[in-house]
N, C-alpha and C positions, 0 to 999 in steps of 0.2 A: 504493500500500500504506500506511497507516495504521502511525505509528510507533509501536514496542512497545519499553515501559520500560527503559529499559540497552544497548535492541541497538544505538542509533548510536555507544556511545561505546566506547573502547579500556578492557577491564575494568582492565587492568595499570597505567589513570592514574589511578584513579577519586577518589583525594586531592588530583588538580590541579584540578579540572572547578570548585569553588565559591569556596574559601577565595582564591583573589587577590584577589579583589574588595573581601576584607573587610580595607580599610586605615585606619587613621587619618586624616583631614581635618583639617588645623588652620584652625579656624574662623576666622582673619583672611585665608584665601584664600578664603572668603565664602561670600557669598551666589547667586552663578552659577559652578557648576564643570561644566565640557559637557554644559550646558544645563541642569542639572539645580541648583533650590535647594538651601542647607545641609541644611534641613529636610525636605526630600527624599531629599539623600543619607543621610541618620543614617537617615528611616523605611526605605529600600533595607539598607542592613544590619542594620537589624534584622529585618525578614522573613529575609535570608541567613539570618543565625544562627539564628533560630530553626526554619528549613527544617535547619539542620546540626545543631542539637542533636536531633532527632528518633532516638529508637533503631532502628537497622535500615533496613528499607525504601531500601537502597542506591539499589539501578537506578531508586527510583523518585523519589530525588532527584537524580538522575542527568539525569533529561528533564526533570521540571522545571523545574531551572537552565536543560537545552538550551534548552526551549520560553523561557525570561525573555531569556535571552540573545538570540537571534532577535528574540524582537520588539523589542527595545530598540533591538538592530543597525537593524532595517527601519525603526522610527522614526527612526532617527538618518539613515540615508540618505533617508529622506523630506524631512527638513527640510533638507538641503545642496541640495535638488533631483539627487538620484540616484535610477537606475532600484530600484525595491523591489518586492520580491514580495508580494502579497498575505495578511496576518497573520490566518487562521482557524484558531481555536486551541479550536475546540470538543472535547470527550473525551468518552471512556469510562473508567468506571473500574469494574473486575472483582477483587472480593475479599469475605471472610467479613468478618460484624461484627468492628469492633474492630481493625482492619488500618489505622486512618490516615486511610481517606478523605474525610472531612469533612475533618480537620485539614489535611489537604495542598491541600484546596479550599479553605480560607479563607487558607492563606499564601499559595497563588498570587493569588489574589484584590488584597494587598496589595502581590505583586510588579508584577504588572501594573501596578498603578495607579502605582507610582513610576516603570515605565518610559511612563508616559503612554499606554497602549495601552488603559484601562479609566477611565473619569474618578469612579467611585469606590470599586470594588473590594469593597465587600460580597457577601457572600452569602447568596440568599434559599432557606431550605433547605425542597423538600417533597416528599412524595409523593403516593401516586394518590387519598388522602382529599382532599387539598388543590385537585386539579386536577379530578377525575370528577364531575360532577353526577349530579342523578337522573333529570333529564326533558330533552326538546331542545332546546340552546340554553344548557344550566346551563354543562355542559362547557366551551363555548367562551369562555364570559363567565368562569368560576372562571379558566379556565390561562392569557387576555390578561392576567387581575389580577395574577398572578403572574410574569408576561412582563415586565408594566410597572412592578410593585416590582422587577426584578431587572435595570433599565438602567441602564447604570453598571456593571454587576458581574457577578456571575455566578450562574445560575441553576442549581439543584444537585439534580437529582431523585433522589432514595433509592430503590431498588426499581423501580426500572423498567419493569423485565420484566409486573408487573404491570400495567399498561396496557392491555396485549394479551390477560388474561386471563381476562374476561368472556364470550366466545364472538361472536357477528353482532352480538347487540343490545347490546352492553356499548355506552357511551359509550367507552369508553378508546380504540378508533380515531380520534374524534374528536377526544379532546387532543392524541394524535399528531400529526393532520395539523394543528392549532395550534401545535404545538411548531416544525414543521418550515418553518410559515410566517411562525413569530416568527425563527427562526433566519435566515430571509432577508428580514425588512424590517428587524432589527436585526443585521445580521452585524460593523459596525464598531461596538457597542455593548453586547453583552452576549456574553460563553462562556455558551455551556451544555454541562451534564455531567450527561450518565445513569451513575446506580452500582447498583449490586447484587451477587449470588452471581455466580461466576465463569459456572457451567452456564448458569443461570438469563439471565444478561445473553447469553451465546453463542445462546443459542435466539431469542430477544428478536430479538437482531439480524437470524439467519436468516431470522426472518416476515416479517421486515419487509426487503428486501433494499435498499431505497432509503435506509435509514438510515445502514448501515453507510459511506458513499464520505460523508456529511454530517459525519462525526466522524471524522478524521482522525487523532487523536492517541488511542493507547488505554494506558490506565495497568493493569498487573497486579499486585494488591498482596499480597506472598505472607502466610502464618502464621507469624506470631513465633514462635521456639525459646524454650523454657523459657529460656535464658541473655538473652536479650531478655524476656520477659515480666518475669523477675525483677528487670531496670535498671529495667524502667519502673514495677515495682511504687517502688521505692527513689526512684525520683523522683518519683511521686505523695505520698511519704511525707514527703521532703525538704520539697515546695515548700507540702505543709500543716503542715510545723514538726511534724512526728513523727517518734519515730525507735525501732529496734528494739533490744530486748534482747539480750545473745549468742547466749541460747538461741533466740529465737524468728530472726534472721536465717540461724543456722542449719537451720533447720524450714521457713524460706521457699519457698526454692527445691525443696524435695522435694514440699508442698505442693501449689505451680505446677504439677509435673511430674503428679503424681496427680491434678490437676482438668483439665489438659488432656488425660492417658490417659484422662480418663473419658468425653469431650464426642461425642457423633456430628457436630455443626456447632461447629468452634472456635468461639470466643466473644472468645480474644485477651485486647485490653486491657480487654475489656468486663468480663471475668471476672475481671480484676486488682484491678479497680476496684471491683468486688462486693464483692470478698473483703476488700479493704483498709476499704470502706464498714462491712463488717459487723463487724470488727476495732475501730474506731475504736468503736462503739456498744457494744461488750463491755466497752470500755476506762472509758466513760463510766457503765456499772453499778458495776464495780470500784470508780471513783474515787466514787462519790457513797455508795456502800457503804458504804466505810474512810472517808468523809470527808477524804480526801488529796486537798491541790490546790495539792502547793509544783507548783513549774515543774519538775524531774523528774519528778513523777507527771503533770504532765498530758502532756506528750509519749513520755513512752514505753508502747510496745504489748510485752505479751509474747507467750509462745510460748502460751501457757493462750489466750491471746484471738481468735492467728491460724488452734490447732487449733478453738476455739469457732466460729469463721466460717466455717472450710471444711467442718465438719459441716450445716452451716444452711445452705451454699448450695449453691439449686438448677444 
């Protein structure tokens, strides 16, 4: 059975599972700390932390960690000469835009690499433009290319589902079965991870029934609550050195609520990001307007600018 985000772990410890790890090193205990360089160990917590400052998506920091742990564990018994289980760490990941999954693809990508299980931990991010040719022979030459930029690290297909969905003549069978045969000439060498719609990726899999037992590890990433979209708006905000007015952080979060009541397909943080994009460009009419450009005017947004953007976005 392919593990599903949160279910190995005890919900009621879910604050023990990361944070131990993230201790202090005093740098004159060096340069080899169980096995692992200073420089090493500093890039290992910083992936942690930044895996832990992520708003929300619990469970799916949850595995994770599991999956980092594990293989660290299986390398580290490798190297003492103990018996170790074989580390295939390929996923699935099922969620609406804007739910994380890239993000959470490219920290694992750097966790790996510090537990030496990846040797260098990028990721090569595409979809079915990227991989599907138009004649015989394109296909398989596009998706190797792509196979072989993504050794070392991890190969991250966007939409998946779409592969399959050309009908007899499509080429997308045929990147498949390159997919499937990259995955076994490179197994200690590259994760791969198909993401898409939650439906969408389930149906995917059903056609294809040989896929599903190749990916083992399946990530479920849910839709952020208005009280989550709103942290994350405030953090988008923060870390481009902007900040809100009384009135307009009050307006915020109602905002949030009314453009997520509105969406037939959430849109998440995509939508946060919109809104704040469009915010920031109202802000910059304003300011070139008045000709205001002490260091209070240019960081703050108000309510006039954040109702301005949620009327204009689509």
């Amino acid at each position: 059975m392919p593990y599903r985000g949160g279910a190995l772990l005890d919900q009621n410890a879910i604050k023990t599972r990361r944070t131990p790890y993230l201790r202090v090193v005093p740098q004159k205990e060096a340069y080899e700390l169980e096995g692992f360089s200073f420089n090493q160990r500093a890039q290992g917590q910083s992936a942690l932390e930044e895996l832990e400052s992520l708003v929300g998506l619990e469970k799916v920091k949850d595995l994770i960690y599991e999956v980092y742990a594990f293989a660290e564990v299986q390398k580290k018994r490798e190297k003492i000469g103990l018996a170790s289980d074989k580390v295939v760490l390929h996923m699935i990941f099922k969620g609406n835009p804007g739910t994380g999954k890239t993000t959470i693809a490219r920290i694992l990508g750097k966790l790996l690499r510090n537990a030496g299980i990846l040797e260098k931990g990028h990721v090569v991010e595409v979809e079915r433009a990227d991989l599907v040719g138009e004649y015989i022979g394109h296909t398989a030459q596009r998706t190797r290319e792509q196979i072989r930029k993504a050794q070392g690290g991890i190969l991250f297909i966007d939409e998946a589902y779409s592969l399959c969905r050309g009908g007899e003549k499509d080429f997308g069978k045929e990147c498949v079965d390159c997919i499937v045969k990259g995955m076994e000439d490179y197994a200690k060498e590259t994760v791969f991870i198909l993401a898409g719609y939650p439906a969408e990726m389930e149906e995917f899999l059903r056609s294809n029934p040989g896929l599903r037992s190749r990916f083992p590890i399946h990530l479920e990433f849910p839709d952020y609550s208005v009280s989550e979209l709103t942290q994350i708006a405030e953090l988008m905000l923060r870390k481009r050195e902007y900040r809100l007015s009384q009135d307009a952080v009050d307006l915020l979060e109602d905002i949030i609520r009314e453009k997520k009541a509105q969406e037939i397909v959430p849109s998440n943080a995509r939508m946060v990001r919109n809104l704040i994009e469009k915010a920031i460009r109202r802000q910059a009419v304003r300011l070139v307007r008045d000709r205001a450009f002490t260091r209070h005017d240019l960081m703050m947004l108000t309510a006039r600018e954040l109702l301005e953007a949620s009327i204009s976005l689509v």
